[in-house]
Residue frames as qw, qx, qy, qz and C-alpha x, y, z in Angstrom:
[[0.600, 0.604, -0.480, -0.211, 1.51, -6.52, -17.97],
 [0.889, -0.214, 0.405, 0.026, 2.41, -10.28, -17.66],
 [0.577, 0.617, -0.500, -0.193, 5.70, -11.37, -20.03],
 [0.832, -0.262, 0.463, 0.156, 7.09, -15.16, -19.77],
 [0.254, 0.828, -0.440, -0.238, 10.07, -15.35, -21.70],
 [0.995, 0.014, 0.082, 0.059, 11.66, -18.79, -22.79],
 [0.338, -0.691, 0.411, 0.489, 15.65, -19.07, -23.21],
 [0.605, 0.768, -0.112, -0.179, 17.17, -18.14, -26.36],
 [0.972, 0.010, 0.022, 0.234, 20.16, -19.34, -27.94],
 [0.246, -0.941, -0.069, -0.224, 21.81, -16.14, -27.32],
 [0.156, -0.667, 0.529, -0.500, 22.84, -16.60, -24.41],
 [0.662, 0.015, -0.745, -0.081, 23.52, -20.37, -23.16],
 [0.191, 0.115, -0.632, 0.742, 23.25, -19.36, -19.37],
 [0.486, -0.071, -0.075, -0.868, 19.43, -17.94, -19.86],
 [0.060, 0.304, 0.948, -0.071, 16.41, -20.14, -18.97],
 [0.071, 0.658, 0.582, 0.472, 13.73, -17.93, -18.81],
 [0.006, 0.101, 0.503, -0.858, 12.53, -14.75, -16.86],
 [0.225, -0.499, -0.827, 0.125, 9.18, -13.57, -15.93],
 [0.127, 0.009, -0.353, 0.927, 7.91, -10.18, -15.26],
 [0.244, -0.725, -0.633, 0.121, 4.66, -8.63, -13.68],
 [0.022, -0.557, 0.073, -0.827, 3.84, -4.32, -13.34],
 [0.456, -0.396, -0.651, 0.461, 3.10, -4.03, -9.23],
 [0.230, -0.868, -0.173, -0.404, 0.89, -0.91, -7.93],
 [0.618, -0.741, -0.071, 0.253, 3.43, -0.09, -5.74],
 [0.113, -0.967, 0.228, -0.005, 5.52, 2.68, -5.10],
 [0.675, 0.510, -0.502, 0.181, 9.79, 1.11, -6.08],
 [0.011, 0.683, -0.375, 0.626, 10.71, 1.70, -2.70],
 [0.575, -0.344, 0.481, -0.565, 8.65, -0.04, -0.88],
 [0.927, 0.299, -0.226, -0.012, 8.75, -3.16, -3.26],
 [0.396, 0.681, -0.520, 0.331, 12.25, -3.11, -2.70],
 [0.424, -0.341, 0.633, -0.551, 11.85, -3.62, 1.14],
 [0.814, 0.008, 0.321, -0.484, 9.62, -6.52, 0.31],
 [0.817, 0.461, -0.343, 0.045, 11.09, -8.43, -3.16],
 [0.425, 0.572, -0.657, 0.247, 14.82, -8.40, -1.48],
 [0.592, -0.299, 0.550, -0.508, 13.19, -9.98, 2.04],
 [0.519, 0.066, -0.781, -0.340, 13.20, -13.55, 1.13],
 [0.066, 0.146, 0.745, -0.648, 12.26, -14.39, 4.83],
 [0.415, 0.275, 0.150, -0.854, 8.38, -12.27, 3.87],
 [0.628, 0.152, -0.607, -0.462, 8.07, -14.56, 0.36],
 [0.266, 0.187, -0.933, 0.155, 8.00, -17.56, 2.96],
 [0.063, 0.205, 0.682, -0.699, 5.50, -16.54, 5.01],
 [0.630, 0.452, 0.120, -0.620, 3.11, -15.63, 2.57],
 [0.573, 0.393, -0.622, -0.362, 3.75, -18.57, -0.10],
 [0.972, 0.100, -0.060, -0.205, 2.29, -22.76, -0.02],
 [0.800, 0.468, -0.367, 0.079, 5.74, -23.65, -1.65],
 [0.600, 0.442, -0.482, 0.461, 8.40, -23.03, 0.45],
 [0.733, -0.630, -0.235, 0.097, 9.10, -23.72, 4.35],
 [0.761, -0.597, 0.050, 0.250, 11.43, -23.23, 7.23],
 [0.154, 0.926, -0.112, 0.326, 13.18, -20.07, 6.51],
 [0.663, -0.635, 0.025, 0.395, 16.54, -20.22, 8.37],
 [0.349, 0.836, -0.421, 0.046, 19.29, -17.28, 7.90],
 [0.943, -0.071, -0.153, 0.285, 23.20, -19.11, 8.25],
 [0.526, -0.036, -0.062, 0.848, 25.35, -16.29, 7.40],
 [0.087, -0.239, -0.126, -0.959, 24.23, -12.34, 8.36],
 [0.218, 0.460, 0.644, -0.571, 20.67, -10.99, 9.54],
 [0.648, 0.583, 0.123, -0.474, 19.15, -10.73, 6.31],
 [0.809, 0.132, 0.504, 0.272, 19.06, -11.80, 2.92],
 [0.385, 0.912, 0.115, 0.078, 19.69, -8.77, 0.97],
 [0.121, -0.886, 0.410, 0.180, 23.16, -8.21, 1.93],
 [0.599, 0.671, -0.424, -0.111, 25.78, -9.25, -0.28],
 [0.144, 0.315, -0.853, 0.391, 27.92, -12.50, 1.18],
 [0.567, -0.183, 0.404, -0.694, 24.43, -13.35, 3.05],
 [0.157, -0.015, -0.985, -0.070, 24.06, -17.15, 3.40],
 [0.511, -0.090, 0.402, -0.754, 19.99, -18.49, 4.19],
 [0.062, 0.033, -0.996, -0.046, 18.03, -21.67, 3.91],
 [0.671, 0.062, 0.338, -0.657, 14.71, -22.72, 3.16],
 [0.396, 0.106, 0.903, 0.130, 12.84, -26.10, 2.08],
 [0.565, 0.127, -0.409, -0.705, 10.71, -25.84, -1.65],
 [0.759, -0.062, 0.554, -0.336, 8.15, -28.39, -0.71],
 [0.940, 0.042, 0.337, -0.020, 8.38, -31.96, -1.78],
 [0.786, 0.598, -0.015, 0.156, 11.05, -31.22, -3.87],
 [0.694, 0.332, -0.309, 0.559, 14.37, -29.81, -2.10],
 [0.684, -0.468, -0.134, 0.543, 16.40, -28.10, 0.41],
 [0.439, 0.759, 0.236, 0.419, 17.55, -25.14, -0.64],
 [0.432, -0.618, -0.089, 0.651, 20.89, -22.79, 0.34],
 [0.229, 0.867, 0.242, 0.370, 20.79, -19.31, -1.07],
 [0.497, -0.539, -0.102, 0.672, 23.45, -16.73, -0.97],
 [0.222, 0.937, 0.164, -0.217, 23.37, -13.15, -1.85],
 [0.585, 0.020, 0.295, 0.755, 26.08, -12.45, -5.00],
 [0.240, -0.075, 0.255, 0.934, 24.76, -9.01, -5.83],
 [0.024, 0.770, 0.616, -0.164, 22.68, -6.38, -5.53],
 [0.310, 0.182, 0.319, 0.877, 22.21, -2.75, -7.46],
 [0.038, -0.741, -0.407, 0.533, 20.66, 0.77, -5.99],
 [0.146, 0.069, 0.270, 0.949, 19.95, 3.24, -8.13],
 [0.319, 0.130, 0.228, -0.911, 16.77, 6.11, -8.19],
 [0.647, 0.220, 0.265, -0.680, 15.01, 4.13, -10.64],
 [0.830, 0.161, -0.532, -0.040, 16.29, 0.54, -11.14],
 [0.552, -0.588, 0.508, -0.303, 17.05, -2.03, -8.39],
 [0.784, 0.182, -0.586, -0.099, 18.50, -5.63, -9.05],
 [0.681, -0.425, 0.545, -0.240, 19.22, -8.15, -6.26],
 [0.687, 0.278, -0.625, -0.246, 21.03, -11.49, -7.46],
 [0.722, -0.428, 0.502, -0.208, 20.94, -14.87, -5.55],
 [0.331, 0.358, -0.863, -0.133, 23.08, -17.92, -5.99],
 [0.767, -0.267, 0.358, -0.460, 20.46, -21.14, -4.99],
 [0.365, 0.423, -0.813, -0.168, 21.86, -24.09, -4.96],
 [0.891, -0.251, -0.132, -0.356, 19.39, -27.65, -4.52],
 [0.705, -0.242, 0.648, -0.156, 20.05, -30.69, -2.08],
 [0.845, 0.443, 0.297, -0.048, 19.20, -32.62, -5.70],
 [0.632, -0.067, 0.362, 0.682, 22.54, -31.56, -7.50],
 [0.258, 0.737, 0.400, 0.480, 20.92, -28.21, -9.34],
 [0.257, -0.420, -0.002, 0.870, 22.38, -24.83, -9.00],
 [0.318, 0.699, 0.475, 0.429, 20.61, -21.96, -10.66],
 [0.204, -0.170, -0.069, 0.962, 21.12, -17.81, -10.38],
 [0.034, -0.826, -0.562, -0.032, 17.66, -15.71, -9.58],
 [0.075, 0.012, -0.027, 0.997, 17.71, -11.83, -10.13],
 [0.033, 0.741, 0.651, -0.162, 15.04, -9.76, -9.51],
 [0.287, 0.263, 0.205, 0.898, 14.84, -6.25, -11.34],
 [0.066, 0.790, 0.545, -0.274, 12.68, -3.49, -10.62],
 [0.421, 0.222, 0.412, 0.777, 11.93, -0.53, -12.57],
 [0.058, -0.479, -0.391, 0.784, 10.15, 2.55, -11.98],
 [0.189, 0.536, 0.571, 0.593, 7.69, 3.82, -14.37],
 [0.130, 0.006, 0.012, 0.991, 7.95, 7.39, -14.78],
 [0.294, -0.192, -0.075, -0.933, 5.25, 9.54, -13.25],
 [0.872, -0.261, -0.226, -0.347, 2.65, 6.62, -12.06],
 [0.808, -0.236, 0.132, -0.524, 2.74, 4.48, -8.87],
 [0.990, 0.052, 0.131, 0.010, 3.77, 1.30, -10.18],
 [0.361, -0.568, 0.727, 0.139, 7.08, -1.11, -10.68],
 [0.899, 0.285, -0.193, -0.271, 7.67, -3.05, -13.24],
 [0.591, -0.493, 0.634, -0.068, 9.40, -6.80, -11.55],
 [0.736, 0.464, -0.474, -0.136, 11.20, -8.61, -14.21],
 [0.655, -0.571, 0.495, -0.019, 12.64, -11.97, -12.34],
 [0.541, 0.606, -0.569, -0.129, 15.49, -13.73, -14.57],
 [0.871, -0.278, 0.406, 0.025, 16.77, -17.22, -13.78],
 [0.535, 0.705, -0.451, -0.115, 20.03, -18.35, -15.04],
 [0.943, -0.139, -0.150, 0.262, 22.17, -22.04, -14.98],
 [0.579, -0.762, 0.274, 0.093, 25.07, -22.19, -13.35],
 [0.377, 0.664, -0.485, -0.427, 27.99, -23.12, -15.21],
 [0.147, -0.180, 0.971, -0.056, 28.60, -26.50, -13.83],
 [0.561, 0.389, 0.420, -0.598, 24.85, -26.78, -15.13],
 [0.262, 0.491, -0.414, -0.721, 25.86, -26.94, -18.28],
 [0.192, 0.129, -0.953, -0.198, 25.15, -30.47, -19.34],
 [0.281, 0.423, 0.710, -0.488, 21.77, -30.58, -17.42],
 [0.091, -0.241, -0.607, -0.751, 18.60, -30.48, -19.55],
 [0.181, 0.268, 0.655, -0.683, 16.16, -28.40, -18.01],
 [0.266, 0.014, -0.332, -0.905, 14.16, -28.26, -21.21],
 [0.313, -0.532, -0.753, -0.228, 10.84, -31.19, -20.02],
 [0.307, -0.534, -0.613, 0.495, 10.63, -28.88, -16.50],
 [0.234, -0.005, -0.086, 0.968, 11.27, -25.22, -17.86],
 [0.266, -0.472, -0.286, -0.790, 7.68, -24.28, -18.74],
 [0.592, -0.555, -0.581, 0.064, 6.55, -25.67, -15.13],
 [0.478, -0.541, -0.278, 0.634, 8.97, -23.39, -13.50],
 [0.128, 0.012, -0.023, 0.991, 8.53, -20.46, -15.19],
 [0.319, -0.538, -0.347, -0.699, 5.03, -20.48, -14.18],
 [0.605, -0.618, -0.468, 0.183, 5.58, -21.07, -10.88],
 [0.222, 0.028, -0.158, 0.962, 7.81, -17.94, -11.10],
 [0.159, -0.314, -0.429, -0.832, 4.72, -16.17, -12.25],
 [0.530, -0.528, -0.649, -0.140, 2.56, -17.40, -10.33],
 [0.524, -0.410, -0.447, 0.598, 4.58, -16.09, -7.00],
 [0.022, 0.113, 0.104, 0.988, 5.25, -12.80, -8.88],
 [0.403, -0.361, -0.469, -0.698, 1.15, -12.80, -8.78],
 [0.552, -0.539, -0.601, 0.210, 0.91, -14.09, -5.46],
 [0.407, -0.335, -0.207, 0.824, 3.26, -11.42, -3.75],
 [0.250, -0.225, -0.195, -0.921, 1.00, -8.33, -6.05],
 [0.508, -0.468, -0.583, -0.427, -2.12, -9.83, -4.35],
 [0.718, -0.158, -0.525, 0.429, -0.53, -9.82, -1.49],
 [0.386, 0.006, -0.116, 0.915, 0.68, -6.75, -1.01],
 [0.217, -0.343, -0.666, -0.626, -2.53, -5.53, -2.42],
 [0.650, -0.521, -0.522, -0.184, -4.65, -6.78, 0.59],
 [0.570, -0.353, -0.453, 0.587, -2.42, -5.64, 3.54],
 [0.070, -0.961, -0.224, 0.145, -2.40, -1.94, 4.86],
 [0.516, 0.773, -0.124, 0.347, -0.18, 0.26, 3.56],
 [0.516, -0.294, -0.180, 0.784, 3.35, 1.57, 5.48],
 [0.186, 0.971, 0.048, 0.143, 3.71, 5.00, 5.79],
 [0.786, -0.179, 0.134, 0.576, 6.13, 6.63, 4.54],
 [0.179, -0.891, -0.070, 0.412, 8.48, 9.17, 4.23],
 [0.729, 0.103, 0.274, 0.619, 11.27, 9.85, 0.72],
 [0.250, 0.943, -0.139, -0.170, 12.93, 12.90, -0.53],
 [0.650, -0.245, 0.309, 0.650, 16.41, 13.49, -2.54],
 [0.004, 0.948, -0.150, -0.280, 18.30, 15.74, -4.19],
 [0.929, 0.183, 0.060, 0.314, 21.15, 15.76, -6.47],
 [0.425, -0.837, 0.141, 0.316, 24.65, 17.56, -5.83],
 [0.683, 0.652, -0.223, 0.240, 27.79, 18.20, -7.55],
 [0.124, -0.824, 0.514, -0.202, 29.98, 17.32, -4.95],
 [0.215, 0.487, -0.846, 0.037, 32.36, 14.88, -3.59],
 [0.778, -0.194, -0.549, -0.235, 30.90, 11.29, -2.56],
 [0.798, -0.011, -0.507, 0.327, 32.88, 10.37, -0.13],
 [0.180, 0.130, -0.389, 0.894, 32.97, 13.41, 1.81],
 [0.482, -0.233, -0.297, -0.791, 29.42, 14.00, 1.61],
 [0.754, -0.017, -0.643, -0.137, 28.89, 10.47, 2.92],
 [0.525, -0.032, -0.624, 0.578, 31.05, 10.35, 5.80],
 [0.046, 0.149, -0.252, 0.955, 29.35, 13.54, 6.73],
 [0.459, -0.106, -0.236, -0.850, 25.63, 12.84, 6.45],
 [0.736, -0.109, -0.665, -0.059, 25.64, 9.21, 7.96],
 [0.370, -0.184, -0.670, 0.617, 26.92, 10.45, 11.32],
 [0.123, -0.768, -0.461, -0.427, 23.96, 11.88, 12.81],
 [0.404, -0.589, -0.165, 0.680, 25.77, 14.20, 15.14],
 [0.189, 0.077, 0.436, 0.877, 26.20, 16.31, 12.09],
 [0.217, -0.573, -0.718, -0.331, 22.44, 16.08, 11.54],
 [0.363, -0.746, -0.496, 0.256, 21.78, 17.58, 15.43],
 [0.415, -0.503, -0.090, 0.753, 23.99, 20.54, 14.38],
 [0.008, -0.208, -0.461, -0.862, 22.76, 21.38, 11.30],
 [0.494, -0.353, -0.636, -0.476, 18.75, 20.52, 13.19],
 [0.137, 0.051, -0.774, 0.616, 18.60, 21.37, 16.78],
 [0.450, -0.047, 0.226, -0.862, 15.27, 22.32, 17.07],
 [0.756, 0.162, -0.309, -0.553, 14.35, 18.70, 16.13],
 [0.857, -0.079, -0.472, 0.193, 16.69, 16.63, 18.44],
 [0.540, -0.836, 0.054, -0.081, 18.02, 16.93, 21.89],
 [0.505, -0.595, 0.616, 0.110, 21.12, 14.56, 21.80],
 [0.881, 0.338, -0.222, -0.246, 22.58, 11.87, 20.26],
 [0.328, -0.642, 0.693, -0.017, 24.85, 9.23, 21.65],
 [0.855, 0.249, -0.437, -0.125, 26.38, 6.27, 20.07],
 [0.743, -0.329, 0.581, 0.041, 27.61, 2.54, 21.57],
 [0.714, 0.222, 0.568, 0.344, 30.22, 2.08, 18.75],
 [0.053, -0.001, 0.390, 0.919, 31.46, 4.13, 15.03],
 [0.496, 0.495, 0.294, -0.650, 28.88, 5.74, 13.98],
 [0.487, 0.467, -0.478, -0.562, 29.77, 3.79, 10.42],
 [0.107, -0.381, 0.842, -0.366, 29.45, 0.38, 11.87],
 [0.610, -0.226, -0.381, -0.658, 27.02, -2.11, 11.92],
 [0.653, -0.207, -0.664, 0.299, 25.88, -3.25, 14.47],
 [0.113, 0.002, -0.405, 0.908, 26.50, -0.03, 16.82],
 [0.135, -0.737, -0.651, 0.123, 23.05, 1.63, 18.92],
 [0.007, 0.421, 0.146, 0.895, 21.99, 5.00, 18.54],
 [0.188, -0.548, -0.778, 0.245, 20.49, 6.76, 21.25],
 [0.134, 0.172, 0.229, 0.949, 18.44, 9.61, 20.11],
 [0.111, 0.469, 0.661, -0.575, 15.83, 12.11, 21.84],
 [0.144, 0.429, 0.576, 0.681, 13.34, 13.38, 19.25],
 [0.118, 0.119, 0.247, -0.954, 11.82, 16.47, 20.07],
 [0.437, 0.036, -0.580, -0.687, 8.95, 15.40, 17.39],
 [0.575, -0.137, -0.798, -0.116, 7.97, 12.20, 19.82],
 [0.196, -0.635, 0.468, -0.583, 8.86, 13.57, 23.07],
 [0.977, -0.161, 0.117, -0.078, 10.12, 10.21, 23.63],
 [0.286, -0.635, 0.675, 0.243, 14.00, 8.85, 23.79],
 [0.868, 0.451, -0.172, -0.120, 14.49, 6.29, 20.32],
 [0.499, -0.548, 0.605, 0.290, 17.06, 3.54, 20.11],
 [0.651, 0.674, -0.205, -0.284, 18.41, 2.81, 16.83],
 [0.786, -0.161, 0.576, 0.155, 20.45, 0.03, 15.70],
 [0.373, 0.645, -0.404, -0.531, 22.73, 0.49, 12.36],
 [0.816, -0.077, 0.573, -0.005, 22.31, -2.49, 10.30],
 [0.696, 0.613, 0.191, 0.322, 23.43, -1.87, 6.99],
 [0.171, -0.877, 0.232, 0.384, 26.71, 0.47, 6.26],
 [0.734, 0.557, 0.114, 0.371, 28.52, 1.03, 2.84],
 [0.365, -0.723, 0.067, 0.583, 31.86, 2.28, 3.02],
 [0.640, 0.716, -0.091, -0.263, 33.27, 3.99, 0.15],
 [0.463, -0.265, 0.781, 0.324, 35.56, 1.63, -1.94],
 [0.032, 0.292, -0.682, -0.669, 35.33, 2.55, -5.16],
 [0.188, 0.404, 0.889, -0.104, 31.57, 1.60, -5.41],
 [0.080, 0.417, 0.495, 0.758, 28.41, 3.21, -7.34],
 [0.466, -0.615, -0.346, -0.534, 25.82, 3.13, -4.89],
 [0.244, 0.229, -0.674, 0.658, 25.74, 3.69, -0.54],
 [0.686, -0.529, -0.213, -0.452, 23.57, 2.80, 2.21],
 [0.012, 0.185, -0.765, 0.617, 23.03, 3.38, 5.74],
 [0.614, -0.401, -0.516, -0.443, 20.07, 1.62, 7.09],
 [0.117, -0.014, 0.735, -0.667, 18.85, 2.06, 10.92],
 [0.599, -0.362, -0.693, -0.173, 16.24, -0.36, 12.42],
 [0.454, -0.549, 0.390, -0.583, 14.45, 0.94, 15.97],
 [0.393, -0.100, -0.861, 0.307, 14.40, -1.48, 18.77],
 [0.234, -0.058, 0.372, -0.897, 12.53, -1.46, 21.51],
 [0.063, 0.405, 0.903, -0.131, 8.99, -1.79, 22.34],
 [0.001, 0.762, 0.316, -0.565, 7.53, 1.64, 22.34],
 [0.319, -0.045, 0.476, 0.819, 7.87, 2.41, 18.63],
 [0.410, 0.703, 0.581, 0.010, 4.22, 3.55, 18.13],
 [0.184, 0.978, 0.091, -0.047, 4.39, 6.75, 15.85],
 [0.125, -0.852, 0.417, 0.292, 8.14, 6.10, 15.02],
 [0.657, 0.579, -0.344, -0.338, 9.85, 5.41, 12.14],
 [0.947, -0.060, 0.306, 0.073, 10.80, 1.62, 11.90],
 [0.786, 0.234, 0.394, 0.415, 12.96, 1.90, 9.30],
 [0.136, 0.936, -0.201, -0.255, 15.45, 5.13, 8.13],
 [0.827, 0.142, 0.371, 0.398, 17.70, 4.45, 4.93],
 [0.093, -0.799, 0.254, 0.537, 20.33, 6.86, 3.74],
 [0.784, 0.253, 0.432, 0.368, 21.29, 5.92, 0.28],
 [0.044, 0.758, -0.334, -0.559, 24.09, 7.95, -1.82],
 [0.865, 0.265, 0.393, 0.166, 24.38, 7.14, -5.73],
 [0.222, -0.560, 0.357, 0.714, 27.07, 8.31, -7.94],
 [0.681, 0.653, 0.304, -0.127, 26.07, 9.39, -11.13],
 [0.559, 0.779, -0.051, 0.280, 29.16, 10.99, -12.33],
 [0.540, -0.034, -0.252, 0.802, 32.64, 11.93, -10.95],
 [0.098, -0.003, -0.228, 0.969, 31.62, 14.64, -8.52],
 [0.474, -0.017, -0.104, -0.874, 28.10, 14.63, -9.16],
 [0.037, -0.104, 0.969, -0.222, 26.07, 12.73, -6.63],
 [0.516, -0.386, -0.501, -0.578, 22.16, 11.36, -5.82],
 [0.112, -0.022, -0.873, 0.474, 21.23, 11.13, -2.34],
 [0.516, -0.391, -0.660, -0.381, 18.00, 9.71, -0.48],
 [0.135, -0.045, 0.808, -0.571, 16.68, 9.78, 2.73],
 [0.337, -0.247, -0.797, -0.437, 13.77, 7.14, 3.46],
 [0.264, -0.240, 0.596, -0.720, 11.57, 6.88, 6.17],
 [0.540, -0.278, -0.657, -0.447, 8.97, 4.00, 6.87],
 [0.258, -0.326, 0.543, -0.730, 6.64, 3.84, 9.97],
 [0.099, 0.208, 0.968, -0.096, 5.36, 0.22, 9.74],
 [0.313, -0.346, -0.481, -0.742, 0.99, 0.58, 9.16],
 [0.424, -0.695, -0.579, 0.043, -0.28, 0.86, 13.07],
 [0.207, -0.251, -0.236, 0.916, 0.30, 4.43, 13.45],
 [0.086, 0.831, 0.360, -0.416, -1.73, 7.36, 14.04],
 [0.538, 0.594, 0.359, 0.477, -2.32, 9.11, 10.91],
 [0.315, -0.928, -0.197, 0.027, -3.03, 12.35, 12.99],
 [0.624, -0.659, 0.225, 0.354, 0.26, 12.12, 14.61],
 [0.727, 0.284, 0.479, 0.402, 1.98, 10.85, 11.27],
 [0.381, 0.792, 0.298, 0.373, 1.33, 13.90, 9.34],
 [0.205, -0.962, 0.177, -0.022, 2.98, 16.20, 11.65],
 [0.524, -0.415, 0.596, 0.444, 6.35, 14.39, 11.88],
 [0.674, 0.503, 0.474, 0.260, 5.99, 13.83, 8.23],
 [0.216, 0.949, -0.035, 0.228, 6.18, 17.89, 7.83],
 [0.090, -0.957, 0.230, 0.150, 8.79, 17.84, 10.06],
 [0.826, -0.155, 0.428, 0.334, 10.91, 15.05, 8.51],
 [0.643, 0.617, 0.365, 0.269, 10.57, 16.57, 5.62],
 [0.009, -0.983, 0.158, -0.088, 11.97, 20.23, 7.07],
 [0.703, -0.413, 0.522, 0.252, 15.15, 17.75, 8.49],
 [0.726, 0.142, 0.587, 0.329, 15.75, 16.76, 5.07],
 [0.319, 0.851, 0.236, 0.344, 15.44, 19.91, 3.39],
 [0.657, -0.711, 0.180, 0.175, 17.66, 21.15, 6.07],
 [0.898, 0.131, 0.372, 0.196, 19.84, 18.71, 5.07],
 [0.603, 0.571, 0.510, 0.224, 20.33, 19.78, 1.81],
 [0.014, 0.989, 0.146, 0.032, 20.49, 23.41, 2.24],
 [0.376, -0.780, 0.424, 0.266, 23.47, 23.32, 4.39],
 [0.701, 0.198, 0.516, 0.451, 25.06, 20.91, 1.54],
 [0.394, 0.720, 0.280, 0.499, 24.40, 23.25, -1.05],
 [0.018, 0.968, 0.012, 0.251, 25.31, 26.28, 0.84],
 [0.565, -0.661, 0.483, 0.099, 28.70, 24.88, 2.31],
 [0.830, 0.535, 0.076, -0.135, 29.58, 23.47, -1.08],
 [0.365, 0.587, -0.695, 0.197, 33.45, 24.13, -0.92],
 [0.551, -0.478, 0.591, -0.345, 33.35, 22.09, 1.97],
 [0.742, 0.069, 0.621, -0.245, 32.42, 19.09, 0.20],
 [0.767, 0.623, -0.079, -0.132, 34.34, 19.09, -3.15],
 [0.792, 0.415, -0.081, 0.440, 36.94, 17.30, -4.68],
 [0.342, -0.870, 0.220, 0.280, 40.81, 18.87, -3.04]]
């Protein structure tokens, strides 16, 4: 489904948005749409990709730079971004070399039971915009949205797949206890010994930035891990821990593990655990950690649910 939308009078901030249904799985979109760094590399338009502030572009406060050929310069900073099971938004503030500010969101949406995402991208003026007339350029640029939206499905399309790993669960207990408890993976090795040996951190274990050194029983190989993402709670909706191996030696291990806790309700929570192993692993191999990631996570869970006073509301 293809929808170009023009701005209405509505809403004097609107310009137009754009949206496109993607065969892919929300998750893994997600990883890809909120990478502006990935759109660079695969796209004609835009060049020389430099971050300023942070190590990505997806975190909130995240400053980055790239050039839109022949036409500007271009500094982009992350103002907001929204997790939930089945809606994601990401918002950027870009602001041109040429005097033009504008606000890009990107939405995703999950369509129930099938595969696919439906990416709805919204552009809105700034306010100091107001007095600009973007109305001789607007239908050019909302088809060059479109167009990208159609580049990045073809894209995606043609490359090999990640594998990957997702389960969750929903709980009626306390966020914030839950949280603190499930991010520190010492917890993990005591609820799961038969599936790890150790586990030693350089740094909190809530921290970004800190290394993880962890023996998997599954690899029979030592893993370093590297936390790069960490929500604390502060009165927020949605949480994420995101660890990123290092290293060389990563065949058969998971590139990418994302903890994500949503609140749905005073006391009543959603949590995730992701797993992605990049697309040059052994399938062979794959499938067996798979089962047992999956017994970790079900783990998990159990002990949650069956330690339940532990983890409610005092």
């Amino acid at each position: 489904m293809d929808e170009n939308t023009h701005k209405t009078k509505k809403d004097s901030s609107f310009l137009f948005s754009t949206s496109l249904i993607f065969n892919e799985n929300i998750d893994r979109l997600w990883l890809y749409l909120r990478d502006f760094s990935i759109e660079t590399k695969n796209s004609d338009i835009v060049d020389n990709f430099k971050l300023i502030k942070g190590d990505n572009t997806w975190t909130v406060g995240n400053v980055f730079s790239l050039y839109w050929v022949g036409v500007s310069n271009l500094e982009i900073k992350c103002v907001s971004s929204d997790i939930t099971r089945t809606r994601k938004r990401i918002k950027w503030k870009v602001k041109c070399d040429i005097g033009i500010s504008y606000h890009k969101a990107i939405n995703l949406f999950r369509i129930t039971n099938v595969d696919k995402t439906l990416v709805k991208v919204i552009i809105t003026r700034c306010e100091k915009n107001r007095l600009i007339d973007f109305s001789p350029q607007l239908k050019y640029y909302l088809n060059l949205h479109h167009d990208i939206l159609h580049s990045q499905s073809n894209y995606l399309q043609s490359i090999k797949k990640d594998y990957k790993v997702y389960e969750s669960c929903v709980f009626d207990l306390n966020y914030s206890k839950v949280w603190n408890y499930i991010t520190n993976l010492k917890n993990i090795l005591t609820i799961c010994p038969e599936f790890f040996k150790n586990i030693e951190y350089k740094g909190p274990y809530n921290e970004v930035g800190t290394f993880i050194k962890i023996n998997y029983i599954d690899y029979e190989k030592t893993v370093f891990l590297k936390i790069v993402e960490y929500s604390s709670p502060r009165k927020k909706t949605a949480y994420k821990c995101r660890l990123e191996a290092v290293g060389t030696d990563l065949k058969d291990v998971p590139h990418i593990i994302e903890i994500v806790l949503s609140i749905i309700e005073e006391n009543k929570i959603h949590i995730s655990f992701f797993y992605n192993f990049g697309n040059k692993n052994n399938k062979q191999t794959i499938n067996k950690i798979e089962i047992n990631k999956k017994k970790v996570i079900n783990k998990i869970f159990e002990y949650l649910k069956e330690n339940q006073k532990k983890f409610q509301s005092d």
